[in-house]
VMD Tcl script that draws the C-alpha trace (Angstrom):
set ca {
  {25.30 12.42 33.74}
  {27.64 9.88 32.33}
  {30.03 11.00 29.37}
  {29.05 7.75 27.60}
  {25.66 7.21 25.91}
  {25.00 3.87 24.75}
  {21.72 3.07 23.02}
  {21.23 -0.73 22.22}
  {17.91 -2.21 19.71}
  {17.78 -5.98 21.29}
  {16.65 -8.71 18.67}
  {16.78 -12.39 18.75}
  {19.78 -13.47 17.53}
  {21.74 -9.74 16.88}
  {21.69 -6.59 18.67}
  {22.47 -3.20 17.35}
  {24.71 -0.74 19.39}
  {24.89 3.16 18.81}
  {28.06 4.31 21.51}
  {27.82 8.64 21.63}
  {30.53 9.98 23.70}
  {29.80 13.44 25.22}
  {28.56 15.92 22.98}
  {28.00 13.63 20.08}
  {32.03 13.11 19.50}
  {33.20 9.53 18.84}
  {29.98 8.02 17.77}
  {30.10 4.10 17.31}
  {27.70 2.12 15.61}
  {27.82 -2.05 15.70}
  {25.88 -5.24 15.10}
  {26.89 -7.62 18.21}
  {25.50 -11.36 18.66}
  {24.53 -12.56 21.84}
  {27.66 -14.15 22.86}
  {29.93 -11.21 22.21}
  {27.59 -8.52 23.89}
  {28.41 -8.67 27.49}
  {32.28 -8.81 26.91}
  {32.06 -5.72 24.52}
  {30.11 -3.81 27.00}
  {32.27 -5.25 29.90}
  {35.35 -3.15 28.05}
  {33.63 0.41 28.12}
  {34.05 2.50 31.51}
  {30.48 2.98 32.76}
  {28.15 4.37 30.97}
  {24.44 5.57 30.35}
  {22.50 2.45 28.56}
  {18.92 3.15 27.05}
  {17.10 0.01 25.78}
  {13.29 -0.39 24.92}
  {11.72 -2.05 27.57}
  {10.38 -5.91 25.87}
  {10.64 -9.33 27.52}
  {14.63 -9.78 27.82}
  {15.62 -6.06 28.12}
  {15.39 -7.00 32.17}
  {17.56 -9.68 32.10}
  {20.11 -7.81 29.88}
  {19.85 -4.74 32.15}
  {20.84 -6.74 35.35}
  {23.72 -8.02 33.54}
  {24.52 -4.62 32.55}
  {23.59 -2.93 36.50}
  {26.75 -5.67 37.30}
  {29.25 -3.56 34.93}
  {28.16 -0.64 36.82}
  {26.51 1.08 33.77}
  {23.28 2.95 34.41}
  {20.58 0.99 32.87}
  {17.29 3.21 31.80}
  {14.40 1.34 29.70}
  {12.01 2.70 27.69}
  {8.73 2.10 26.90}
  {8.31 1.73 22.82}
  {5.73 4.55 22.87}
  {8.58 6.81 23.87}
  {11.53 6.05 21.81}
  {9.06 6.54 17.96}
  {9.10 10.11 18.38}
  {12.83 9.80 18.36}
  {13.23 7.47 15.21}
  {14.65 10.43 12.52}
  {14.53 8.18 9.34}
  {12.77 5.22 8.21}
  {12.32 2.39 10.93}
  {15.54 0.09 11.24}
  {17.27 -1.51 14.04}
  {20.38 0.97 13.99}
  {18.04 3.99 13.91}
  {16.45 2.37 16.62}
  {19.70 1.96 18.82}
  {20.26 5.63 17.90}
  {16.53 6.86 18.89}
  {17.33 5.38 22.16}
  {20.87 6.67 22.76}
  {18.99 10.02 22.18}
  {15.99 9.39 24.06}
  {17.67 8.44 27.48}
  {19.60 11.55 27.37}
  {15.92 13.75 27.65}
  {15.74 15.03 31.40}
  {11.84 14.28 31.39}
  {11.99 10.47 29.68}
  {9.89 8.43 31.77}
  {12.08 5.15 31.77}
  {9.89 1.70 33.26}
  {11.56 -0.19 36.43}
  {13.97 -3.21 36.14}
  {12.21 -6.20 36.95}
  {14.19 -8.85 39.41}
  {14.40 -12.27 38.64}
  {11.97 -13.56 40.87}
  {9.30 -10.56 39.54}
  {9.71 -12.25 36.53}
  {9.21 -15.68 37.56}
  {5.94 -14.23 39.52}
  {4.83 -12.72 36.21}
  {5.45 -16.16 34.49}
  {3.53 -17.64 37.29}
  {0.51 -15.72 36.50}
  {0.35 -15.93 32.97}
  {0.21 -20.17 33.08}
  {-2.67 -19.41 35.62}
}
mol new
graphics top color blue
foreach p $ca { graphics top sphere $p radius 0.5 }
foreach p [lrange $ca 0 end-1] q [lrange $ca 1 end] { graphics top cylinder $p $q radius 0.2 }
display resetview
């Protein structure tokens, strides 16, 4: 397992970040926009990502695959359980840096880009 956890809450326009070095040393928390996510990520070694699993989680996860983190998404049904306080986007990001780290954590598939255009395909039918 990689020493680096790294549990992001995607939004619209901001995403939260929750960084957990091995053993729960060195935790990070940040708010990141869109345009400074991929070079922030870029500048950590590789590392374990967990992100819910929504509409642009795939595309964010093949830009991540290309950093050479390991990219797990969850399904929302599986990161609640995790959420210790009220609902928020940080305690999200942390639920999921804690949730990818569970041996058992059934984590959905990255979706290619041309799955996804097949999906959008079927939905204008």
């Amino acid at each position: 397992m990689k020493s680096t956890i790294i549990g992001i809450d995607l939004a619209k326009n901001v995403f939260d970040v929750y960084v957990e070095e091995e053993g729960g040393q060195g935790i990070t928390r940040c708010r990141l926009s869109r345009k400074k996510m991929l070079p922030w990520v870029a500048n950590h070694s590789p590392a374990l990502v967990g992100m819910e699993a929504c509409g642009g989680a795939h595309y964010w996860a093949r830009e991540l695959t290309k950093l050479r983190h390991e990219v797990r998404l969850i399904a929302p049904q599986y990161v609640k359980p995790w959420v210790q306080t009220n609902k928020s986007d940080q305690a999200d990001a942390r639920a999921m840096c804690r949730a990818v780290q569970e041996p058992g954590m059934r984590c959905v598939g990255m979706a290619s880009e041309a799955q996804q255009t097949v999906q959008a395909l079927h939905r204008v039918r």
